[in-house]
VOTOR-60618 format. One line per 8 residues: number of its first residue (from 1); for each residue x, y, z of C-alpha. Coordinates in Angstrom, 1 decimal. Each point is the difference from the previous one (the first is absolute). Last residue first. Example, Ala and Ser with C-alpha at 12.3 -4.5 7.8 and 13.67 -1.06 7.14 Angstrom:
<sites>
2	13.7 -1.1 7.1 | -1.4 -3.4 0.7
</sites>
This chain:
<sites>
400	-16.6 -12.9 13.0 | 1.3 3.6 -0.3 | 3.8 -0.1 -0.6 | 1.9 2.8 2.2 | 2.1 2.9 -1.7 | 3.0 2.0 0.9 | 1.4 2.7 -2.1 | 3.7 1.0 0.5
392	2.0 2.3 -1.6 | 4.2 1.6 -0.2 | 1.6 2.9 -0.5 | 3.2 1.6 -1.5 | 0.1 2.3 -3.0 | -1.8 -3.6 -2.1 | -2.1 -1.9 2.2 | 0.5 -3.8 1.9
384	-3.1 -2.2 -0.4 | -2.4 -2.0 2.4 | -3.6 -1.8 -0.7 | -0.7 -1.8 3.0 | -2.2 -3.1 0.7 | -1.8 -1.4 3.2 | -2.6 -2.9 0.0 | 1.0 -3.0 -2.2
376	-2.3 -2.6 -1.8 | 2.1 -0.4 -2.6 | -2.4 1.1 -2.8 | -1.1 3.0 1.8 | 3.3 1.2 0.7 | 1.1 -0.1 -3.2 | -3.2 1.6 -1.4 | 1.0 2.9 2.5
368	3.5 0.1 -0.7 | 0.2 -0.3 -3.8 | -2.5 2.5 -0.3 | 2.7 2.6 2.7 | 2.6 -1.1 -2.0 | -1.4 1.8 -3.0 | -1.4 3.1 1.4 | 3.3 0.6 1.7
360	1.9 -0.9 -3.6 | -1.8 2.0 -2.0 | 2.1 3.8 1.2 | 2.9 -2.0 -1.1 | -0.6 -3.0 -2.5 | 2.6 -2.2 2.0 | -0.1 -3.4 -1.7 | -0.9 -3.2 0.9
352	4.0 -1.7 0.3 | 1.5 2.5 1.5 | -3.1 1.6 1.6 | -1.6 -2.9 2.1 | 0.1 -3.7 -0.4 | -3.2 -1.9 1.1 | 0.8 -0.7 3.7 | 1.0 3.8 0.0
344	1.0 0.3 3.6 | -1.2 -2.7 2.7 | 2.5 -2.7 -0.9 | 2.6 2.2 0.7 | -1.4 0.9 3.6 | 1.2 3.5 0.3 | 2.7 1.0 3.0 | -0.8 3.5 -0.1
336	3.8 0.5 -0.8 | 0.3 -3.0 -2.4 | -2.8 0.4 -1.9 | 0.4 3.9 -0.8 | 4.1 -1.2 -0.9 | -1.6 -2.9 -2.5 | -2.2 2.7 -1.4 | 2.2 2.8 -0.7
328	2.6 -2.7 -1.4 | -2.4 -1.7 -2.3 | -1.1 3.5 -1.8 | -3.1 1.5 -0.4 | -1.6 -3.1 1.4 | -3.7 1.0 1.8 | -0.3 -1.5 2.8 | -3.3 -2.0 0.2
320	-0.3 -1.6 3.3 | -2.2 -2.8 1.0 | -0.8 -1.4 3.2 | 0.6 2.7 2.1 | -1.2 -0.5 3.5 | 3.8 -0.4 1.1 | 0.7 3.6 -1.1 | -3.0 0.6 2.6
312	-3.0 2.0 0.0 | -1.1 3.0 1.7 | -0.8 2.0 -3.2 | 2.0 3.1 1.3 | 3.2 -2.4 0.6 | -0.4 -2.0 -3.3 | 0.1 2.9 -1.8 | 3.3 1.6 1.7
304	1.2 -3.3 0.1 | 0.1 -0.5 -4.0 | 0.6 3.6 -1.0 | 3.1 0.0 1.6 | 1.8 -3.0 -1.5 | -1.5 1.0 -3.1 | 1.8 2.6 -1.0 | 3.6 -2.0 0.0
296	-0.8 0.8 -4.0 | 1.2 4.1 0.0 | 3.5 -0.6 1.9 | 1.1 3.2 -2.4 | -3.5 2.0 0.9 | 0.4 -0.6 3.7 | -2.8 -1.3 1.7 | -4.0 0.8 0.5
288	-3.1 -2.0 0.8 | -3.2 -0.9 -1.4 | -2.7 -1.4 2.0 | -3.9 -1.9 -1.5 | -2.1 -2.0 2.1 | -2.7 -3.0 0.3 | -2.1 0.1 -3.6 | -2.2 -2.9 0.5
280	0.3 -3.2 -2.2 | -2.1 -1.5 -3.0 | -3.2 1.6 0.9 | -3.7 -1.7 -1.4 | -1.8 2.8 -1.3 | -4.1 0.2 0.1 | 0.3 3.7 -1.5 | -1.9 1.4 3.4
272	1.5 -2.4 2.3 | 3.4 0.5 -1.3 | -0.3 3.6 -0.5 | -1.1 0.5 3.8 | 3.1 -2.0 0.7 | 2.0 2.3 -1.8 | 1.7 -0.8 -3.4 | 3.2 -0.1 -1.7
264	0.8 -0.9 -3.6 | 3.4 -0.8 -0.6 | 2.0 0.3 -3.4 | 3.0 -0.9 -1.5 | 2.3 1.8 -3.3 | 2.8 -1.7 -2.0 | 3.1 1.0 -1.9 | 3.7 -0.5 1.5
256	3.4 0.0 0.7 | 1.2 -2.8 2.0 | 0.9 -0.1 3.4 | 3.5 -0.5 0.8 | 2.7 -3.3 0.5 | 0.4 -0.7 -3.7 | 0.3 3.3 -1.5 | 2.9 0.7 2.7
248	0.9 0.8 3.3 | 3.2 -1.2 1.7 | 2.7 3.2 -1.2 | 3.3 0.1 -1.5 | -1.0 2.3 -2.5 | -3.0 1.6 1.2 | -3.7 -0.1 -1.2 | -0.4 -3.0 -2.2
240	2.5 -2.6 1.5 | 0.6 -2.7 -2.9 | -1.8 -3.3 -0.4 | 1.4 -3.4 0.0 | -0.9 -0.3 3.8 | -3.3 -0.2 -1.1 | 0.0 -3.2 -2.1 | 2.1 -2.0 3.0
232	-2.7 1.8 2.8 | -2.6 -1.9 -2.6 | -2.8 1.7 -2.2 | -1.0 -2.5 -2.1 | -3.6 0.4 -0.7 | -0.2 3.7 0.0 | -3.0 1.9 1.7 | -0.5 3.5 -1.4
224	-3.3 -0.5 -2.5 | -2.7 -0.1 2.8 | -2.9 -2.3 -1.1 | -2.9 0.5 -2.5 | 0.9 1.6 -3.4 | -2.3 -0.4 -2.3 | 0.9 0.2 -3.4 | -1.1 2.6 -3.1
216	1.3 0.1 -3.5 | -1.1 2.9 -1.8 | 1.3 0.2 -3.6 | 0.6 3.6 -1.8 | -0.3 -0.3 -3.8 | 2.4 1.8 -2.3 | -0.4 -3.2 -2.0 | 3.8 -0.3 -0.5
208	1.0 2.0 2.9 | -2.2 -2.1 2.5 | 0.1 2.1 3.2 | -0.9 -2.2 3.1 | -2.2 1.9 2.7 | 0.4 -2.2 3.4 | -3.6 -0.3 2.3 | 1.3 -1.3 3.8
200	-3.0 -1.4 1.5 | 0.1 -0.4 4.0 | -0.4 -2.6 2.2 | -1.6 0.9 3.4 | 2.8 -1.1 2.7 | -1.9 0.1 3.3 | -1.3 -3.4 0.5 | 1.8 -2.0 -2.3
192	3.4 1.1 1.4 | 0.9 -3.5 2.3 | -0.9 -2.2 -3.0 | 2.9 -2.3 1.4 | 2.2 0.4 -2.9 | -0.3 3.5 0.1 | 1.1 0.0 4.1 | 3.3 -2.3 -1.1
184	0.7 2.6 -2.4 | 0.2 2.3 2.4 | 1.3 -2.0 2.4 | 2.6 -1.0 -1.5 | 0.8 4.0 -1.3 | 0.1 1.1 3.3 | 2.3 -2.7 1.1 | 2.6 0.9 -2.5
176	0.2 3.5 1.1 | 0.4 -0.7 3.3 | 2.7 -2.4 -0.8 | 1.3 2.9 -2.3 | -0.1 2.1 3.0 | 2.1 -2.3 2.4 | 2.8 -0.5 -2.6 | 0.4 3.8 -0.1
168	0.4 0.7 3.2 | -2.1 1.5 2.7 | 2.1 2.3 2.4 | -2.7 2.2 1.2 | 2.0 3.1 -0.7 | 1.1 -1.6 -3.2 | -2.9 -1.2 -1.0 | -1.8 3.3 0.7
160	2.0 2.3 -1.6 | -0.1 -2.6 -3.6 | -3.9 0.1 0.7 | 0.4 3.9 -0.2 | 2.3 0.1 -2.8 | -2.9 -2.2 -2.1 | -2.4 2.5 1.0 | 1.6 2.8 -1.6
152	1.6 2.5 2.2 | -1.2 3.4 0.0 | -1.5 0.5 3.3 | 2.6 -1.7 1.9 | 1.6 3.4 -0.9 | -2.3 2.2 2.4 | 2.7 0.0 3.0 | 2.9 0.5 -2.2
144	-1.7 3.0 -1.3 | 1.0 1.4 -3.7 | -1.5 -3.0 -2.1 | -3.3 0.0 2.3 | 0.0 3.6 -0.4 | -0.4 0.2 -3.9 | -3.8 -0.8 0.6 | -0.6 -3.3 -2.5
136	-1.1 0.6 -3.7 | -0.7 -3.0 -1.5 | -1.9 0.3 -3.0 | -1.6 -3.5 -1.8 | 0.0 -1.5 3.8 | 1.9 -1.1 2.6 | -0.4 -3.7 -1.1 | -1.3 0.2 -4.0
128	-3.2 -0.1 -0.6 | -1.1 -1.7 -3.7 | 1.3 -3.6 1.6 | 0.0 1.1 3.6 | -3.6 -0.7 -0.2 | -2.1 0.9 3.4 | -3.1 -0.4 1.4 | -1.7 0.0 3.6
120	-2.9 -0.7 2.2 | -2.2 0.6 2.3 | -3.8 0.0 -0.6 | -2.5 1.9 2.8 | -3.4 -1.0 0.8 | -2.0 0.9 3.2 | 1.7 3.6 0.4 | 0.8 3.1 2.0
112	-1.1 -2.6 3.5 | 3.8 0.9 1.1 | 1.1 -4.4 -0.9 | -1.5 0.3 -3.2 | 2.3 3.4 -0.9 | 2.5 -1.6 1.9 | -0.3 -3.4 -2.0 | 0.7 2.1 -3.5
104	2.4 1.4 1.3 | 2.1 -2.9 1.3 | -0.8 -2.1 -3.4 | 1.1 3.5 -2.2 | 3.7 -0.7 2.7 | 0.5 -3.4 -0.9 | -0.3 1.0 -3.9 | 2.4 2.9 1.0
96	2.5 -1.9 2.0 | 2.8 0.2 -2.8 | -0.3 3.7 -0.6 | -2.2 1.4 2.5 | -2.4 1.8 -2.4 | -3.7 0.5 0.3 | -2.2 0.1 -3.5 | -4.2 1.0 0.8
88	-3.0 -1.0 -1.4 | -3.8 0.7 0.3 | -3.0 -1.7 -1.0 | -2.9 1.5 -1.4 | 1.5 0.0 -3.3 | -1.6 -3.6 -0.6 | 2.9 -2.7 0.4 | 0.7 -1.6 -3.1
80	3.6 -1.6 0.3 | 1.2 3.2 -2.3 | -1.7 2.1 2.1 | 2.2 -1.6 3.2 | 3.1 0.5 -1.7 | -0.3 3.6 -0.8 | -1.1 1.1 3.5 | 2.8 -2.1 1.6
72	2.5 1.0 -2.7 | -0.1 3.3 1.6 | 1.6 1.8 -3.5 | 2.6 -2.5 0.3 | 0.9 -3.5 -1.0 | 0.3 0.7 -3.5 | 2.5 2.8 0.6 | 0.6 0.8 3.8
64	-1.1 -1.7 3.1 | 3.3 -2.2 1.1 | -0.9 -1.7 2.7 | -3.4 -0.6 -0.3 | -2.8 -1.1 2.4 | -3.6 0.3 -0.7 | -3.0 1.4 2.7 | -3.4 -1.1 -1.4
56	-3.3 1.6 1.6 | -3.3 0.0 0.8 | -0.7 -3.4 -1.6 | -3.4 -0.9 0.0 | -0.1 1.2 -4.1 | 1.8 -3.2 -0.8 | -3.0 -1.9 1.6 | 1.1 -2.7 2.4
48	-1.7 -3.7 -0.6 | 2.3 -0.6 -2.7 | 2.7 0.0 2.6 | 2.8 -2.0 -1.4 | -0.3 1.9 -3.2 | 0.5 3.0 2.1 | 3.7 -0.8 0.3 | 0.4 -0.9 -4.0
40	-1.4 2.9 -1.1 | 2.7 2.2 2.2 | 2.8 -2.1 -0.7 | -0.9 0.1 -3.8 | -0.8 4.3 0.0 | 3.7 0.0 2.4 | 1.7 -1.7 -3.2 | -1.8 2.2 -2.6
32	1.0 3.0 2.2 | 4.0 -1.6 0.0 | -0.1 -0.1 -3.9 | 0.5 -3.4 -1.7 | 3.2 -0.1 -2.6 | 2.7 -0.9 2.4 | -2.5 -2.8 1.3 | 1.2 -3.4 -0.8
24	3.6 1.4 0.5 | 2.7 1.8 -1.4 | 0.1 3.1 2.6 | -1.4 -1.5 2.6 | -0.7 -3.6 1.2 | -3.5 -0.2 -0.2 | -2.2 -0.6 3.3 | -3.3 -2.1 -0.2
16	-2.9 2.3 0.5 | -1.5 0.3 3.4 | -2.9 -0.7 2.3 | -1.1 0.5 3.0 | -3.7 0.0 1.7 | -2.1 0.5 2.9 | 2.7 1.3 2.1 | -1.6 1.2 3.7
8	0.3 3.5 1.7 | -1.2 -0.3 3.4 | -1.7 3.4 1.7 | 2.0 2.4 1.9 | -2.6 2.0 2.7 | -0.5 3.4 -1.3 | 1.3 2.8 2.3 | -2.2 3.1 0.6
</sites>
């Protein structure tokens, strides 16, 4: 016997600022400490909600090894102060894997499995390294031209797709550029006070003389990655990173990063029960496959596919969040789908915000839904290419 979908609403999101990784505010904060925060800081804006309500909390992580394995999930949301009762569980689709713990988590709602689910993600690239401490890929995508794309770095995967896509240079530090205006532009405004819950970064100082140790602590409250600045003249300066003669460079790519989001999810019964006041309803979720090598053009087929089993229209959008991993990915995703520019990332997005991996879905997804709230705007999407070749979509709807 069938159960008949029920709505899956977000009651909640919130998110730490993002560190720029491996030298930033937060190279010395662990990833679990980071999720513990998100997590506190999401059910802070639902004191009516008992922590022990929560039947689940799904966490996304792209690299889970080190201090960010061992189910971090589990780990992180003890440390927030969740009674054992409540279960957790790590997923991992590399870049989409925040975005992905929010899908989950609004399935399980959406099946009638659960009233109250969090999804959310962590990552820190500072004590993480990308690929991981031991990489150890399968010797076959070295010895089969058809695997290959496998094994490129992402950086020689943007470079494939600007030049299949023919996006120069100039054009991607322009991009660039813009994404750090608006950034900064966005702080000015106050545009993060809603889901950015400051954090307090505690420093040990050794004294040699008094063989003391000094703490000093400060609070870090907005994302460290935007640059006053930043100009196409100041990034043309800079060298390719990935191939010699190539387009892509430090300046034009996401940044690496620390941070951790989270989003609590609810059913209606939930809402009535808890006397919850929802934020935005949870529309749709669609991931899609391409090429490995051509890795960030994911998005172009993730984007209709989701819109086209949600019956809604690329017109209906009215606020995109596509996640940056490089400006030449997303300028050739917005020109083939034909993307409103003033539409995607009004607030900056990865190049300027950071790019905290399996974080970031979680993270764009609270800027999304407080964004939309704020403006007075309907439809959103949070969208992302994937590393081997794939790309997401989730859709949401503000709740007035």
């Amino acid at each position: 016997m069938s159960k008949q979908v029920q709505e899956a609403y977000i009651v909640a999101a919130a998110r730490t600022p993002v560190g720029k990784a491996p030298r930033g505010v937060f190279r010395n904060v662990r990833p679990d400490d980071l999720l513990a925060h998100a997590l506190r800081a999401a059910m802070g804006q639902v004191p009516s909600l008992e922590h022990g309500a929560v039947d689940d909390v799904v966490v996304g992580c792209a690299i889970p090894e080190a201090e960010q394995g061992m189910n971090v999930a589990r780990i992180g949301l003890l440390l927030a102060g969740f009674p054992n009762t409540v279960g957790g569980v790590t997923v991992n689709r590399f870049c989409s894997s925040g975005l992905n713990a929010v899908a989950i988590a609004a399935d399980r709602i959406r099946l009638g499995e659960a009233d109250v689910v969090i999804g959310a993600g962590t990552e820190s690239m500072s004590m993480i390294p990308m690929g991981g401490n031991k990489i150890s890929a399968n010797e076959r995508i070295f010895l089969d031209d058809e695997n290959v794309g496998i094994a490129y770095g992402m950086g020689i995967t943007a470079e494939k797709v600007a030049q299949q896509w023919k996006v120069p240079r100039e054009a991607q530090d322009e991009f660039a550029t813009e994404s750090h205006r608006r950034a900064l532009a966005a702080a000015e405004k106050g545009e993060w006070k809603d889901e950015i819950s400051p954090y307090t970064v505690a420093e040990r100082i050794p004294d040699l003389t008094s063989r003391e140790i000094a703490v000093q602590s400060r609070t870090v409250s907005l994302d460290e990655g935007p640059r006053p600045g930043t100009t196409p003249d100041v990034l043309a300066k800079l060298r390719p990173a990935f191939a010699a003669r190539g387009s892509v460079t430090a300046g034009n790519s996401s940044q690496t990063s620390d941070g951790a989001g989270a989003i609590v999810l609810a059913s209606e019964a939930a809402l009535q029960r808890y006397n919850l006041r929802p934020l935005a309803r949870y529309v749709s979720f669609a991931v899609a496959g391409v090429p490995p090598e051509i890795m960030g053009i994911g998005p172009k087929f993730a984007i209709p596919k989701v819109l086209k089993q949600s019956g809604i229209r690329q017109d209906d959008l009215d606020w995109i969040e596509l996640n940056e991993a490089f400006a030449a990915q997303a300028l050739a995703v917005i020109g083939d789908l034909g993307l409103d520019r003033a539409k995607v990332n009004p607030l900056g997005g990865a190049i300027a915000l950071g790019h905290p991996l399996g974080a970031t879905g979680a993270i764009r997804a609270a800027t999304l839904v407080h964004g939309l709230r704020r403006h007075g705007l309907r439809y959103g999407m949070v969208t992302m290419c994937i590393g081997t070749g794939m790309g997401a979509a989730g859709l949401f709807e503000a709740v007035s």
